[in-house]
N, C-alpha and C positions, 0 to 999 in steps of 0.2 A: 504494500500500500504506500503512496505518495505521503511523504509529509509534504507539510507548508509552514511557512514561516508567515509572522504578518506585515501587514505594510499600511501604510496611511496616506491617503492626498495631503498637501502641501501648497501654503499659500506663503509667496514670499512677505517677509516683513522685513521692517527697520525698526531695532530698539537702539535705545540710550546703552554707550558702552563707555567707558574710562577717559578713553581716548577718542572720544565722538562716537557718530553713531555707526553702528554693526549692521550688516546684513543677519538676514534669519529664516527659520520656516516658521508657521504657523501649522500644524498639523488639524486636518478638516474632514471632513465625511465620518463615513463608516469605516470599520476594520476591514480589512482586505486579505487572501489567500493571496501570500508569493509565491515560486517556485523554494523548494530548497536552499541551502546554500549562498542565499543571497548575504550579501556585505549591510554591513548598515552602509545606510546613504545611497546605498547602489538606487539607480536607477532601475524600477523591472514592471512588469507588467501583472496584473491580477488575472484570474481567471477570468474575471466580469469583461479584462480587457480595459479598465482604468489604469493609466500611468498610477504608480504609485511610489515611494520611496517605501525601501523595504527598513525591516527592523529585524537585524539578523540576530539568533538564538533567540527570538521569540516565538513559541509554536502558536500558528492558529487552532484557536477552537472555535467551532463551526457553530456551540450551542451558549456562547459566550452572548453577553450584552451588546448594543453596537458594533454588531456584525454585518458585512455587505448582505443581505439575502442570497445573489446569486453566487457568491464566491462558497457560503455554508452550504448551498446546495449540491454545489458541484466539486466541496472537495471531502463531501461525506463516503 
């Protein structure tokens, strides 16, 4: 069986940093099924097929809170 890692859409921001201000993400939507293996920050694709940034050694659970529906569906 497939594992999956999860992953989050991402909205860019600017916060206040030390030294002016920082670029950033804002992380948004639903939880997402990556492939495996993804890196954090990698860029990769969801099942749903939303760009997503992954969250590597994070497992998806499909019966978890704030979950994509189609990604739970399809990586049960």
């Amino acid at each position: 069986m497939q594992t999956y890692g999860t992953g989050r859409e991402t909205t860019p921001v600017v916060v206040p940093g030390p030294d002016g201000d920082l670029a950033g993400e804002q992380l948004t939507g639903p939880v997402h099924a990556v492939p495996g293996g993804a890196a954090d920050l990698e860029l990769a694709t969801s099942l749903c097929n939303h760009e997503v940034r992954a969250v590597a050694g994070a497992p998806f659970d499909p019966s978890a809170d704030d979950v994509c529906a189609a990604c739970a569906e399809r990586a049960r």
